[in-house]
Backbone as CSV, one residue per row, in Angstrom:
resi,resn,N_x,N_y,N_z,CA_x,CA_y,CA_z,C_x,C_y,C_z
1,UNK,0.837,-1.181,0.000,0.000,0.000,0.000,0.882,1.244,0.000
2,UNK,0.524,2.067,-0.910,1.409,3.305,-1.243,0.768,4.706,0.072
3,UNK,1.497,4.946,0.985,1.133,5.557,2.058,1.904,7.026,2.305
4,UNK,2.976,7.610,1.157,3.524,8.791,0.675,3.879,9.129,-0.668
5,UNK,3.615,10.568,-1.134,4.368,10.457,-2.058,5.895,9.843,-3.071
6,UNK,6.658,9.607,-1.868,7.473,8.769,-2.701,7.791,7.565,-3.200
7,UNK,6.932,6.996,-2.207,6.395,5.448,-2.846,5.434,5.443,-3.456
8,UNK,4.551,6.807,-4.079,4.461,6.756,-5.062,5.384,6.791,-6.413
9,UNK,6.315,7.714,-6.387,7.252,7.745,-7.022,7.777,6.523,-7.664
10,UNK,8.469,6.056,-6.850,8.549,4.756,-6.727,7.823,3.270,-7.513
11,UNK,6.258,3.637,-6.948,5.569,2.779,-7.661,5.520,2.771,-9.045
12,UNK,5.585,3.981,-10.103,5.201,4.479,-11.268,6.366,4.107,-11.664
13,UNK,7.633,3.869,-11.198,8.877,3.794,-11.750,8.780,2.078,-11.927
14,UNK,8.474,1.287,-10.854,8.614,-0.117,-10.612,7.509,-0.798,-11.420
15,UNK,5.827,0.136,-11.865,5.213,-0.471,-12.512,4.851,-0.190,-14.301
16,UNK,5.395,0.910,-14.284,5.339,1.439,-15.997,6.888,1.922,-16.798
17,UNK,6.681,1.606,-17.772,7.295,1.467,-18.790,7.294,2.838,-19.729
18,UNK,8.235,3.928,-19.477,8.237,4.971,-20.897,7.227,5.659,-20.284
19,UNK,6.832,6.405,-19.235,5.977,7.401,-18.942,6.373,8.931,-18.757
20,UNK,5.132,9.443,-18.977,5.579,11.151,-18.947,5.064,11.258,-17.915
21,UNK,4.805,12.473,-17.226,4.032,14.073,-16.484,2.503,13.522,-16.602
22,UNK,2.186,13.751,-18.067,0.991,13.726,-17.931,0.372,12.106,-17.789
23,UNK,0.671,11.172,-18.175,0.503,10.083,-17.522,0.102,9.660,-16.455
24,UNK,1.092,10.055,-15.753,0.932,10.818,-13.773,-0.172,11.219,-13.394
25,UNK,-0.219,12.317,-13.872,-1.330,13.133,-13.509,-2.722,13.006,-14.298
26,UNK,-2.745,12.153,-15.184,-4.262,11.191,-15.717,-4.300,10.669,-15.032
27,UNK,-3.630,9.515,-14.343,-3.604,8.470,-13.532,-3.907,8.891,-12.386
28,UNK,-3.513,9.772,-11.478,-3.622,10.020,-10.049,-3.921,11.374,-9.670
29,UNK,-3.445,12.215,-10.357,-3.644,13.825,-10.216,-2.293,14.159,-9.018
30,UNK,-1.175,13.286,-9.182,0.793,13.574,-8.647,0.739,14.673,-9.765
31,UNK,0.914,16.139,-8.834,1.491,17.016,-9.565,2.722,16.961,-9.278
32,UNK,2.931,16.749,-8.169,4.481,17.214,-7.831,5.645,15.755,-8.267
33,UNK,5.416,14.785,-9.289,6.368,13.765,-9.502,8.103,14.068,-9.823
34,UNK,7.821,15.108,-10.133,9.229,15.162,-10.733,10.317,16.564,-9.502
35,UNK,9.425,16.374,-8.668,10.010,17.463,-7.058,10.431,15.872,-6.201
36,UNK,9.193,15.198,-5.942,9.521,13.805,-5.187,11.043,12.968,-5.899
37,UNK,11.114,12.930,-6.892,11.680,12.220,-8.006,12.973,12.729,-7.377
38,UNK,13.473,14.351,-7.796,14.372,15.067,-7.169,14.972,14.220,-5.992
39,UNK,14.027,14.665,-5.326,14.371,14.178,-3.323,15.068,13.024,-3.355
40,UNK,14.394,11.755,-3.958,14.484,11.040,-3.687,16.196,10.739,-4.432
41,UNK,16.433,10.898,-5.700,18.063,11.433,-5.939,18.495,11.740,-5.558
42,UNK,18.179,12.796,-4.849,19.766,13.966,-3.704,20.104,12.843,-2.605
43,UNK,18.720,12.247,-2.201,19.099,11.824,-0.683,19.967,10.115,-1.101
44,UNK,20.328,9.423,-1.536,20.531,8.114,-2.359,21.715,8.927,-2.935
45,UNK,22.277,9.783,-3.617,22.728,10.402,-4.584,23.356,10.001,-5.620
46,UNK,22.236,9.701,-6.660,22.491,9.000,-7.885,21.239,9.054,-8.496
47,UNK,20.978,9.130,-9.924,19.976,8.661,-10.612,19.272,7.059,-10.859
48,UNK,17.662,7.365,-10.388,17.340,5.858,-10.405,16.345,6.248,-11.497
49,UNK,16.411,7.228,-12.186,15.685,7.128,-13.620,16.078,7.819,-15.044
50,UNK,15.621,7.324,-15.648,16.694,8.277,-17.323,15.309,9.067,-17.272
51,UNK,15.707,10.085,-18.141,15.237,11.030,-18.684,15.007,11.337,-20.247
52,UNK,14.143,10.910,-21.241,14.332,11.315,-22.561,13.500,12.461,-22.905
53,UNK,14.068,13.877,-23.625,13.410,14.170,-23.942,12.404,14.335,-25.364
54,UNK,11.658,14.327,-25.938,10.718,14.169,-26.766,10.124,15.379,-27.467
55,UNK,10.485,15.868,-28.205,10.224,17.140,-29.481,8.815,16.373,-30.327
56,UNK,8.038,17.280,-30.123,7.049,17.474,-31.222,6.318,18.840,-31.735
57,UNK,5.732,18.916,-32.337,5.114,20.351,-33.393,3.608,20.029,-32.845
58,UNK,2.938,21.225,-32.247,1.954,20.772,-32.240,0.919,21.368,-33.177
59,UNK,-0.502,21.096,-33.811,-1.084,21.294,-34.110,-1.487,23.060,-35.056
60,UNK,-1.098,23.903,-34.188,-0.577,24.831,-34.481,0.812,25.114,-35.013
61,UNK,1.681,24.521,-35.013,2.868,24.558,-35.234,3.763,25.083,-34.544
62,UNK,3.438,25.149,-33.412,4.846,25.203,-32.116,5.328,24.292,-31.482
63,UNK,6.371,24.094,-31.556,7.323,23.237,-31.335,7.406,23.226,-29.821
64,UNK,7.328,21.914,-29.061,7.253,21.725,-27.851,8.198,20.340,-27.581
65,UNK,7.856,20.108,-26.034,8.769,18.625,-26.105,8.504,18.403,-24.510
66,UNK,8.245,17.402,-24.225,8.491,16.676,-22.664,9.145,15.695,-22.474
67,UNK,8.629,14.955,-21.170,10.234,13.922,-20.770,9.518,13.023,-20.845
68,UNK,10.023,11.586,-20.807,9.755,10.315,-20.483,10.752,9.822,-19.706
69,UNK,9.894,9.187,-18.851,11.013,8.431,-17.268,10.520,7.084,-17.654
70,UNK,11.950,6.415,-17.248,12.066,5.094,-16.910,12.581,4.698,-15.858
71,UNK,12.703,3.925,-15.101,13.354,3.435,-14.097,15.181,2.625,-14.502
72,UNK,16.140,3.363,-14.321,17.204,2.575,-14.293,16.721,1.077,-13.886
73,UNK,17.175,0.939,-12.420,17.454,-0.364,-12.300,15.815,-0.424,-11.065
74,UNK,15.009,-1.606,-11.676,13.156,-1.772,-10.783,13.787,-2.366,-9.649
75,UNK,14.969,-3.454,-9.876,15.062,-4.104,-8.324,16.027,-3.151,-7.163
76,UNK,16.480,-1.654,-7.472,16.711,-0.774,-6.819,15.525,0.100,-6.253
77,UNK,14.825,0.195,-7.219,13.188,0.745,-7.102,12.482,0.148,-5.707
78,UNK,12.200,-1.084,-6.162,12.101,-2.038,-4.648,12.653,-1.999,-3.597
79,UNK,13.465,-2.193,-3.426,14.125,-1.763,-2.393,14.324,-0.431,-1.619
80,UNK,13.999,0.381,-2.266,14.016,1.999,-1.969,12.422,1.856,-1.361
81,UNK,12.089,1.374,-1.860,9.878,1.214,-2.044,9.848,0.813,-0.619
82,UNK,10.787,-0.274,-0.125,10.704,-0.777,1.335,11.107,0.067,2.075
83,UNK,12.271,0.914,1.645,12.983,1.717,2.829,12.227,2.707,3.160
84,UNK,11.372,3.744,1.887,10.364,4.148,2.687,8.893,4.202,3.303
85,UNK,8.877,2.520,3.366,7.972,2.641,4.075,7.950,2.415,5.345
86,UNK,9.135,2.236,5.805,9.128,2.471,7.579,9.289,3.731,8.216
């Protein structure tokens, strides 16, 4: 049972594949994923997710772009997932 934001974090990393922002926030209404995300790097200090970013034109023709997260390594994910939940 996910009982803070960072095991939410966490969870989204350990259960999906190639997600953005808005993903997140369809799914749950986590505005703040990528502040938790932060934290949870500084304090560990290392990256437990890549970052791609993604260029497209939209509709109008302005050029925009967001990220997609993955989880480096899920069985680090886990383990982090346990640590905070005590």
């Amino acid at each position: 049972m996910i009982q803070n934001r960072k095991q939410q974090v966490l969870y989204y990393l350990i259960n999906f594949n190639h997600f953005n922002l808005a993903d997140v926030i369809n799914d749950s209404m986590f505005y703040k994923f990528q502040s938790r995300l932060g934290e949870i790097e500084e304090e560990i200090g290392r990256l437990i997710a890549t970052r791609e970013r993604v260029k497209f034109t939209n509709k109008f023709g302005r050029k925009d772009s967001y990220v997609v997260y993955n989880a480096i390594d899920k069985e680090e994910c886990k383990e982090l997932l346990i640590k905070y939940s005590k």
